[in-house]
N, C-alpha and C positions, 0 to 999 in steps of 0.2 A: 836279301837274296845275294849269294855270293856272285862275283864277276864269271864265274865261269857258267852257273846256272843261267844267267843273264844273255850274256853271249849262246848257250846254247838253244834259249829261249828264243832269241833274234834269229838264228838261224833255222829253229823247224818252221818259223812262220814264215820268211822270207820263200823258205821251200816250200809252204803249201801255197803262199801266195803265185809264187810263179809257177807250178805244175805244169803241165803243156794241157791238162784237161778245165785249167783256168783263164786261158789265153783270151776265151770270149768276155769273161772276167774284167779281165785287166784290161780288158779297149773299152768297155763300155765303161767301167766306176774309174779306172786309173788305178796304179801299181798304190800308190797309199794307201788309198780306199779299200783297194782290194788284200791288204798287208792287216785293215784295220778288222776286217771280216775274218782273217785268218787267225789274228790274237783274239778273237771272240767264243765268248763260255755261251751256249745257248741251253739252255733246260726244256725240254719238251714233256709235258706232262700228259698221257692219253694218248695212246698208240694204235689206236682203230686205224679206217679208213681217211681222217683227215689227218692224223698225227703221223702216223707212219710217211703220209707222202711229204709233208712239207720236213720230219727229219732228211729226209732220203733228200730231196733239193738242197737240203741246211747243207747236207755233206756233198753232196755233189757241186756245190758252188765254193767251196772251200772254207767251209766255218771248223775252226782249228778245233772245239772243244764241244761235245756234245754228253747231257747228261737226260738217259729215256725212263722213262718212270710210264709203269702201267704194272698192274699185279695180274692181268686177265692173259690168255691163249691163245694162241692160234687155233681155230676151229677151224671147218669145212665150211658153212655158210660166210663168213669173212674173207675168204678169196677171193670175192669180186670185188674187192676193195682196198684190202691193204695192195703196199707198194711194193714189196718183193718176197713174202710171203710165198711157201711152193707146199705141193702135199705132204711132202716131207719135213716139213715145221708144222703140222698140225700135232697142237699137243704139247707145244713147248712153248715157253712165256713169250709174249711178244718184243720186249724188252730184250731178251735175249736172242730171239730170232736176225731184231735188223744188229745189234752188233756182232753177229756170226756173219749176216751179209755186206754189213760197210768196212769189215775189217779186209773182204776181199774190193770193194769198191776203191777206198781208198786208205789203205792201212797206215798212210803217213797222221791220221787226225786221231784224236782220242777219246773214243766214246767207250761212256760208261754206260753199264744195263745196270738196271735197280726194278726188283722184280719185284715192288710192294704195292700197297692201294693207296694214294694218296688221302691224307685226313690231318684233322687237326694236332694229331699227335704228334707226327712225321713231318711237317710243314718247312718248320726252321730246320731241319736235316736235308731234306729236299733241296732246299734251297741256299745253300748251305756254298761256300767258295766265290759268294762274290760272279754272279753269271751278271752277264750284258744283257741278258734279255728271256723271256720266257712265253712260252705257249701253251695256252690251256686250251684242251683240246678233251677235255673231261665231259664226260655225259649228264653228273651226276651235281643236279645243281648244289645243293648243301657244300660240296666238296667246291665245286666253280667258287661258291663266294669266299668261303674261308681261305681258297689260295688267293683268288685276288685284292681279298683284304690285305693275306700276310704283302703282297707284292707293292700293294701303295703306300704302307707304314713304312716298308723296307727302302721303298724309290728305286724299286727294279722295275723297267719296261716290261709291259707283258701283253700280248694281244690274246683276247679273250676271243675264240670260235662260238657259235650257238648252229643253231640245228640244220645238219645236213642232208638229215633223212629227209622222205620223200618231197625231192626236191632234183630237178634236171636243168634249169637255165641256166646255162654261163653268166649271163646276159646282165641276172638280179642282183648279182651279188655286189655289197658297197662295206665299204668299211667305216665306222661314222661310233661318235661317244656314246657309250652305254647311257647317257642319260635320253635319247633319244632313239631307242628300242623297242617302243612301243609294237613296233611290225611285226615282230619275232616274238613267239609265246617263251622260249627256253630264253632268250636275253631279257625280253619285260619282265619275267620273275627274279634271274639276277638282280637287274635294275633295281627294284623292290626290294629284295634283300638287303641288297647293298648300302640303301638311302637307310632301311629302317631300321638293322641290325648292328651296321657295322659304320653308320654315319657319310658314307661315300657317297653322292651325289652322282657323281659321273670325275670325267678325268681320266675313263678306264676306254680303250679303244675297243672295238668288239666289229668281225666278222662276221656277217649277216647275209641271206636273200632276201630279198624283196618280193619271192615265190610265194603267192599261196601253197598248201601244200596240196600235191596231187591225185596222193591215196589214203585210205584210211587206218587206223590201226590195224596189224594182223589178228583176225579174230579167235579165239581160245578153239574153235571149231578147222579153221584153217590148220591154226598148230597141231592139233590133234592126230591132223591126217598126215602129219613128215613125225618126227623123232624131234619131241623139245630140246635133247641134246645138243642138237645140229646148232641150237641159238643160246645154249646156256652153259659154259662148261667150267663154270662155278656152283658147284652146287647151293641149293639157297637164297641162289642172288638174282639178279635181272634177269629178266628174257627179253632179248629184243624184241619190240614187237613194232617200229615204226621201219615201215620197206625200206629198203636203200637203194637208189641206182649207183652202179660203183663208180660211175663219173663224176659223180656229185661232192663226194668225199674227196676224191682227189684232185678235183677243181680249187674246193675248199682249202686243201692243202696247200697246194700249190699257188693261190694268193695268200697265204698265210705266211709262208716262205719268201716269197718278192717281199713282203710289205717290211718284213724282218731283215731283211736284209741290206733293203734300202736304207732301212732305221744302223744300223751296224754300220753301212760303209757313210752315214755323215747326209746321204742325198736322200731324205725321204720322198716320198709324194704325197701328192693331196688330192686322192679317189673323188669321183664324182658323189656330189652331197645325195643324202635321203629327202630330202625337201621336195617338195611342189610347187613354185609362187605363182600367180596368177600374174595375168598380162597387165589385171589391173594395176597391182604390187610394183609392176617395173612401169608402166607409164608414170603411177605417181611421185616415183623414186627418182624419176627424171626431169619430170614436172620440179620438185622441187630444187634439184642439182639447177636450172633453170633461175629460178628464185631466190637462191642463193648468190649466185653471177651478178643479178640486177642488182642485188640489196649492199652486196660486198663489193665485187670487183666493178659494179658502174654499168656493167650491158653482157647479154647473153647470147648475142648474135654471132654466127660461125660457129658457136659450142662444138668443140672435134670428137663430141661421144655420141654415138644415137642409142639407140633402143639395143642394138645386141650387145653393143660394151654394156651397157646396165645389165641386162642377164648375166655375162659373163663374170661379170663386177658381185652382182648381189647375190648371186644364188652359189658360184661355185669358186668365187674367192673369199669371198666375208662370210660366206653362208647364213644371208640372214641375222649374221651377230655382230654388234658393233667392233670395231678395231680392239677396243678397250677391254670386251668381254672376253669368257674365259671358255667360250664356245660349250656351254655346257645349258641341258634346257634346265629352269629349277622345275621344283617340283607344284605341281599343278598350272603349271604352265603349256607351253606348244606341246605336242608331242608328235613322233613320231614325222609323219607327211608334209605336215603343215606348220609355219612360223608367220607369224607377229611382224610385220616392217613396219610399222605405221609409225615408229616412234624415231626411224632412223633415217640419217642424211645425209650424202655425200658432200665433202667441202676437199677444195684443195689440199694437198700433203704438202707442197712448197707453193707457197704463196705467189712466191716471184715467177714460178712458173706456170703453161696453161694450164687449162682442166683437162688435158689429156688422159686416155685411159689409166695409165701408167700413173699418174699425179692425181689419183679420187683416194679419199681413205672418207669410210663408212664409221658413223661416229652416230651415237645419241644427239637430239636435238642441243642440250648444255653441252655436250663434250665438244660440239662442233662448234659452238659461238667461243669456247672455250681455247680451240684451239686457232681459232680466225683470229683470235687476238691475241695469243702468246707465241705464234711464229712457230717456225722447225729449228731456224738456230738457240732460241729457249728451251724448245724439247729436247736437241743434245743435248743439251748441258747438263739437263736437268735429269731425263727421262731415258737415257741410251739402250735398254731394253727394252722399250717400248719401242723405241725408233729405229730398231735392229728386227722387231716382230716385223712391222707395218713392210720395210724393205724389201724382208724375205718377203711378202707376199705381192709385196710388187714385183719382182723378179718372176714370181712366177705368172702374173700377168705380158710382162716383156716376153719371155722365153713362148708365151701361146699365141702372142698377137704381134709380136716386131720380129721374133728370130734373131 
């Protein structure tokens, strides 16, 4: 890239990064962070009711470079859902709809429309330029797993959406690895795919309720009585028939969009886990923390943790997985609600110091005599991705319980 493409490159982003409609932007991530969202390629694939909203956030928070892939239309029954969508875009590709309205949103970014069906054919086109990140927002699982096969060979980020439809709680929604999907009929089938088609376990992030769903399919008698148009304006193709409330989609969206973006500007987060443990789980977890004090450090009296550091500790820092794992369930193992602790043990992270909240790392029962006796300054030395994981999630211990 020549110096001057380079220089002009530094300056559209500097410009989208400071916008005065990014101000809120730039105080909450910081001007880097927020410089780092504005050189960012995002691909959005599925343009419905959850894809449309979280593009629409993508560009209203200042993601410099957007690429929308859907082959499907604006219709009349999809108003209550997409995100700027008006009667006068019924009829025209969706894909092309939001880049007629982000070009007046914010005409400094550069979104491309791509009015095709996503499939195996088109994939590495799709995807094609090197994107930071990508959103599947696709209905159609066959299509769901083949993109995020191509996305994990590739080592593009991509958070996977599953079923929006009838579904209204804010409340449910969690974001947590496809390998523990089980709750969701449209991800446990991904899940499934993915493990036995395409060899992927998990590793794949995916957007989920925790809603049973609340209505049932539209029944062929229902449809009867409106104009099947109104829900198909492909001919041959789908009909919707799973209700939507239009909140739901754009809920959907709209954590779709946060969770992306926090992945872009460097600060992710770490959503509340899909787990359930029992009281039993955490008394024994602590029972043993206990146990360990006596056996290693000589006495367990004063211990500065009680019972809500262990929840806090085990369910939605470690989530049930030891430090060393790779947060993923295998197959035929936990699923979905419920995990397995029996096998795991808190032990000091620096020795030299107490067993304060902050200083527990959640280890297998070996990995933990393991590490009692090889120290933290062995682990630098040896291990500094490891000791850079465990950190990060002590920080985010600190930052919830010291401020």
């Amino acid at each position: 890239m020549s110096n001057v493409a380079v220089n002009n490159l530094s300056f559209r982003i500097t410009s989208l990064a400071s916008e005065p409609h990014n101000a809120q932007n730039v105080q909450f991530f910081g001007i880097e962070k927020q410089k780092a969202i504005a050189s960012s390629f995002v691909v959005v694939i599925g343009l419905g009711g959850v894809g449309s909203h979280a593009a629409h956030l993508l560009l209203r928070s200042g993601v410099g470079k957007l690429r929308l892939v859907d082959f499907d239309q604006v219709t009349l029954s999809s108003l209550n859902r997409h995100a700027v969508a008006t009667r006068q875009d019924v009829g025209i590709p969706k894909a092309t709809c939001l880049q007629r309205h982000f070009q007046q949103i914010m005409p400094e970014a550069e979104v491309e429309a791509v009015v095709s069906m996503c499939t195996a054919d088109n994939i590495e086109q799709l995807l094609s330029g090197q994107p930071d990140f990508v959103l599947d927002a696709i209905d159609n699982i066959h299509t769901k797993v083949a993109l995020l096969a191509a996305c994990k060979q590739k080592g593009i980020p991509v958070l996977c959406v599953a079923g929006a439809g009838a579904k209204a709680d804010p409340t449910r929604l969690r974001i947590v690895d496809i390998s523990e999907s089980s709750i969701d009929p449209l991800a446990r089938a991904v899940r499934h795919k993915l493990r036995r088609e395409c060899g992927i376990p998990g590793g794949v992030p995916v957007l989920l309720s925790t809603e049973k769903p609340r209505c049932q399919l539209v029944s062929m008698v229902d449809m009867a009585e409106g104009n099947p148009l109104d829900y198909q304006i492909v001919p041959n193709f789908r009909v919707r028939t799973i209700p939507v409330l239009g909140t739901a989609p754009a809920i959907f969206g709209m954590a779709a969009a946060s969770f992306i973006l926090c992945q872009l500007a460097g600060s992710p987060f770490y959503g509340e886990p899909i787990i359930q443990l029992t009281g039993q789980q955490y008394d024994r977890a602590l029972m043993r923390l206990q146990q360990r004090e006596e056996e290693v450090f000589g006495s367990s009296e004063d211990l500065p943790v009680d019972r809500d550091d262990i929840i806090l500790l085990l369910r939605e820092v470690y989530r049930g997985f030891s430090a060393r794992a790779d947060r993923q369930v295998l197959p035929g193992g936990d699923k979905g609600l419920m995990r397995n602790t029996a096998h795991l043990h808190f032990t000091r992270w620096d020795a030299a110091k107490p067993p304060t909240v902050d200083n527990l790392v959640l280890l297998k029962a070996e990995e933990a005599e393991q590490h009692d006796a090889a120290g933290l300054q062995w682990l630098q030395q040896q291990e500094p991705e490891f000791v850079k994981k465990v950190e990060r999630l002590l920080d985010v211990v600190r930052a919830q319980v010291m401020y």
